[in-house]
C-alpha positions as semicolon CSV with decimal commas, in nm:
position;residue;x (nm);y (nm);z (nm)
1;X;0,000;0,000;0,000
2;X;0,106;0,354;-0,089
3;X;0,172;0,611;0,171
4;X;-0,081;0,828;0,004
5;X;-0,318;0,537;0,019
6;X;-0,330;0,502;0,414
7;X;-0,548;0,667;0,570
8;X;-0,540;0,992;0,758
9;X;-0,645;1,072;1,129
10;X;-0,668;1,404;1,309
11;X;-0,844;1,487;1,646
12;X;-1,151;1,723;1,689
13;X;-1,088;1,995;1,981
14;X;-1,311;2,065;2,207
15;X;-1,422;2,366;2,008
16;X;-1,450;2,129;1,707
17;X;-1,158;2,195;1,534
18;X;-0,976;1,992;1,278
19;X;-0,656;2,004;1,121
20;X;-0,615;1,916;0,743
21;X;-0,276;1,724;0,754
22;X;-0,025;1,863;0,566
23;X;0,027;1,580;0,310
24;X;-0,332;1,617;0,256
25;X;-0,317;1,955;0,189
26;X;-0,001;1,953;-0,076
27;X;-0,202;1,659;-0,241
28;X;-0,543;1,837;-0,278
29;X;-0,373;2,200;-0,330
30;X;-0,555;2,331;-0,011
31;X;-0,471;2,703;0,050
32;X;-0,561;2,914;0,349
33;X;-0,877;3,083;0,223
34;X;-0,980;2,776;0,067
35;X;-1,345;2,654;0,196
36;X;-1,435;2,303;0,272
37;X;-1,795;2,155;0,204
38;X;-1,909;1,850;0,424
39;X;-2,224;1,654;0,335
40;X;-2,372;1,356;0,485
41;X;-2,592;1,099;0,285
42;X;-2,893;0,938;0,398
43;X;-2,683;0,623;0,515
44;X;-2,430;0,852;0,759
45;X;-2,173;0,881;0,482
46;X;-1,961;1,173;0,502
47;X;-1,837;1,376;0,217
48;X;-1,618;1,667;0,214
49;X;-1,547;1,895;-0,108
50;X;-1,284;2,142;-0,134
51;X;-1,401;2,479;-0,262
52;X;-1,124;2,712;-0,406
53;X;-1,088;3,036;-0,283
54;X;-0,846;3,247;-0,414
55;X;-0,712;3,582;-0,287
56;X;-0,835;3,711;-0,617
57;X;-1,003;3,645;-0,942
58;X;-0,652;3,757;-1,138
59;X;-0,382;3,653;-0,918
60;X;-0,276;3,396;-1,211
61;X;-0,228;3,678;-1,416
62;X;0,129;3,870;-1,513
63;X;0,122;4,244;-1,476
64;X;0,099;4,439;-1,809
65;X;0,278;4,754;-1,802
66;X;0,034;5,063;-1,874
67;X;0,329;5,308;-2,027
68;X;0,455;5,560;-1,821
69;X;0,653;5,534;-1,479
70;X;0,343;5,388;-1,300
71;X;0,269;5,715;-1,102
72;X;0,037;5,886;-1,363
73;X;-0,372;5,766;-1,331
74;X;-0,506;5,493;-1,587
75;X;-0,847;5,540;-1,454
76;X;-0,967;5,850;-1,671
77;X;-1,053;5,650;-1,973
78;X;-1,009;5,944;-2,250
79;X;-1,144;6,206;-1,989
80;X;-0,818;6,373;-1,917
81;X;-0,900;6,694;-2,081
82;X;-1,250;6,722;-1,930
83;X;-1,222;6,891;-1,619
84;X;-1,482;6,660;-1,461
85;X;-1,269;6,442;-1,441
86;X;-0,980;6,624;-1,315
87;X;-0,787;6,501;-1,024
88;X;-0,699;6,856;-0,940
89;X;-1,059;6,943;-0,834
């Protein structure tokens, strides 16, 4: 038998705490933030589901430069010559 294939045991706390073990979480790429779903069928069979939650919906991404030395506003979409939109107001 595999390591992987024995099975894993953790303690509840009194406050009902568990700890995913470590191995478990490298295997199943469980990351802090990450949400676990438990489900029990009619016959007392537990589930559990991991449910990614990642810091954010473009972390994966690589930065794209915008021109400029980063400290001039992107966020005027053609408005820079209308002075409603001036940052100076």
């Amino acid at each position: 038998m595999a390591t992987e294939d024995v099975p894993e045991e953790t303690t509840v706390s009194d406050r009902g705490m568990v700890t995913i073990p470590a191995s478990l979480r490298r295997r199943l790429d469980i990351e802090a933030g990450d949400k676990i779903q438990w489900d029990v069928d009619d016959d007392g069979n537990l589930s559990v589901e991991v449910v990614k939650q990642r810091h954010g919906a473009f972390d994966d991404f690589e930065p794209v430069s915008m021109g400029g030395d980063g400290l001039e506003s992107h966020d005027l979409a053609g408005h820079d010559a209308d002075a409603a939109f001036s940052e100076d107001r």
